[in-house]
N, C-alpha and C positions, 0 to 999 in steps of 0.2 A: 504494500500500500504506500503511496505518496506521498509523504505529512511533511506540514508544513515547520521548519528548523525556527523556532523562538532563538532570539540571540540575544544576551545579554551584555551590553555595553558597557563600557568602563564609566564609573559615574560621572557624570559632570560632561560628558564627550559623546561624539557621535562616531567613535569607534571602539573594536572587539577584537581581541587578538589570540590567537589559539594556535601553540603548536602542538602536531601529534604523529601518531604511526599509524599509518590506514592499512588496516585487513581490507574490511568492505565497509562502506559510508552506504548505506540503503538508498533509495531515491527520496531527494525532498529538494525545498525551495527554500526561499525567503522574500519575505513577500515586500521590505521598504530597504532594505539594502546591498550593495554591492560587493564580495569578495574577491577578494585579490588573492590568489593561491599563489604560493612559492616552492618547489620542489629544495628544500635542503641538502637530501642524500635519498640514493636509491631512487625506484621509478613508482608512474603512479598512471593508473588509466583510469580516462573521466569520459563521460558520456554526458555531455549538455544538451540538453534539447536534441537536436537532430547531430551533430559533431561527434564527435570522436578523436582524443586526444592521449598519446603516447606523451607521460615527460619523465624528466629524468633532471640528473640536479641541475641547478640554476635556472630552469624551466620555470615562467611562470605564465598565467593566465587570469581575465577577469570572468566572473560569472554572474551574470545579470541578475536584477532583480526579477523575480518569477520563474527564471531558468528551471527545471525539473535537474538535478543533477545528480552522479552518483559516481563513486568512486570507491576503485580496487586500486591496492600496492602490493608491489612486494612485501618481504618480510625484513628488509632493510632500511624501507623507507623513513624521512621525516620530512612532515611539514609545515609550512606554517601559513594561516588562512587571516588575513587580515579585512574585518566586516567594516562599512562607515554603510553610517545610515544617512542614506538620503533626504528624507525629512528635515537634515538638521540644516539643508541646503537651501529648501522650498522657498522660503521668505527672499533669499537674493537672486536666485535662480528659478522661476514660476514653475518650468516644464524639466527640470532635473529628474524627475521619476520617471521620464520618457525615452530619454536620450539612453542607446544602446548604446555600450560601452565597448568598443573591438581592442583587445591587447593583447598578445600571447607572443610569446620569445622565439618559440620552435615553428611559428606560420608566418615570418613577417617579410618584407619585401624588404629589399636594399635601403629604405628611406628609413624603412621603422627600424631593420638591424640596428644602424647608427645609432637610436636611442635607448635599447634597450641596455647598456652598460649606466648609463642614468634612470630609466625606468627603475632599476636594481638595487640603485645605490638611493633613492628617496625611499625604494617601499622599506629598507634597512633603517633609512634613519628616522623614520616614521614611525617602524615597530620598537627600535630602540630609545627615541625621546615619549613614545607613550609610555612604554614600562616605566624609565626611569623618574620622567614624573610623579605618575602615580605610584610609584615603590609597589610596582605586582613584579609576582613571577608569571613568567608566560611559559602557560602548561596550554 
């Protein structure tokens, strides 16, 4: 069955940050924000909506909001899935909950290559100023 992934955001912010080891992630969604997957080590197959994606480390991907997704790993894997919710954009940005989001490391064309060594290096410094902000660990 389909269910839909409640996500729990860090207080005060409009993001959520999870690293883990995927056996199998079931099919679900999320219904007001965007995930940004990072392959850390080992490989990981995702099925979004209609796609199908092989990654492997440094591999990352965006998975829209509403996307149905689900994911297998190896038994080596880690990853880390960084949520921001949308909503917290609505007020400066009207139609943000519309706008499909295309990023992935391992499909990109000669223009997006070039930015993915920055794409990399923000969603890093992003997971690592939220933690350290907020004094979590990120499990």
């Amino acid at each position: 069955m389909i269910e839909r992934e409640f996500i729990k955001f860090i207080s005060g912010t409009p993001i959520a940050i999870r690293t883990y080891n995927i056996d199998k992630y079931e099919p679900h969604y999320h219904d007001d924000c965007i995930e940004l997957l990072f392959v850390l080590n080992g490989a990981v197959n995702i099925r979004a909506n209609y796609d199908r994606f092989y990654m492997t480390k440094n591999d990352f991907t965006i998975i829209n909001r509403g996307d149905i997704h689900y994911i297998r790993g190896d038994k080596d894997n880690m990853v880390v899935s960084l949520y921001i919710n949308l909503k917290a954009f609505e007020e400066k940005y009207e139609y943000v909950r519309y706008i499909y989001f295309l990023c992935e490391s391992f499909n990109a064309n000669s223009v997006q290559k070039k930015y993915n060594p920055e794409v990399r290096k923000l969603f890093t410094d992003i997971v690592l100023e939220t933690a350290e902000e907020k004094k979590i660990y990120i499990k």
